[in-house]
N, C-alpha and C positions, 0 to 999 in steps of 0.2 A: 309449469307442473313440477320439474326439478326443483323450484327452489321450492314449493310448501310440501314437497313430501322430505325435502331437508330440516325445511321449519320445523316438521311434527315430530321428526326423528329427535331434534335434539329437545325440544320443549320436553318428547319422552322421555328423553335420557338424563334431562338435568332433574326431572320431577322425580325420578328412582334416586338420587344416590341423595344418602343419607349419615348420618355423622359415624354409621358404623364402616362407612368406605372411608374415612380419616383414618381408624385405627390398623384398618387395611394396607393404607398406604405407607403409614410409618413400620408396619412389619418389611414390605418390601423396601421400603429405603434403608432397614437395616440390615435385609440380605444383601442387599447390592455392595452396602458399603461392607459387611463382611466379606465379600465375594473378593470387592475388590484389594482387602487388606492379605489375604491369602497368596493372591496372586504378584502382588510387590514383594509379601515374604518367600516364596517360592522363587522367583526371580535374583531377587539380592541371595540366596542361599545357594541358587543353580551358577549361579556367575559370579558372585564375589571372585571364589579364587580365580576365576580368568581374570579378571579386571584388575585384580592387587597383582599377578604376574604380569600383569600388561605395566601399568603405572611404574611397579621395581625395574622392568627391563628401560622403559623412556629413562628414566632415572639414572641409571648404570651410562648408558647412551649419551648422558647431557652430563658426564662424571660428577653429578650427585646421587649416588649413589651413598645405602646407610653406612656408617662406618662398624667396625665389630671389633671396637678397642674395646 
């Protein structure tokens, strides 16, 4: 009984979608991929300066450090 009231379900659900759920779906994959370009630029902006003080301090540590001739 589970499996033909799964059969029906999806027989209904592939019989509805239609090539205007395509243009659907490329809206949502380019929010996603805005979403996710936000959040790397947000990220590299909140933490650069810790990580380039991170990186100068190893630097100085391993006496490569820049020179200011």
């Amino acid at each position: 009984m589970l499996t033909t009231l799964l059969h029906e379900m999806a027989t209904r659900f592939s019989s509805r979608r239609s090539s205007d759920d395509e243009g659907a779906t490329a809206v949502e994959y380019a929010l996603l991929v805005g979403l996710i370009a936000v959040i790397i630029i947000s990220s590299v902006t909140l933490l650069g300066g810790n990580i380039d003080a991170m990186f100068d301090d190893i630097a100085n540590q391993l006496g490569g450090g820049t020179s200011t001739t």
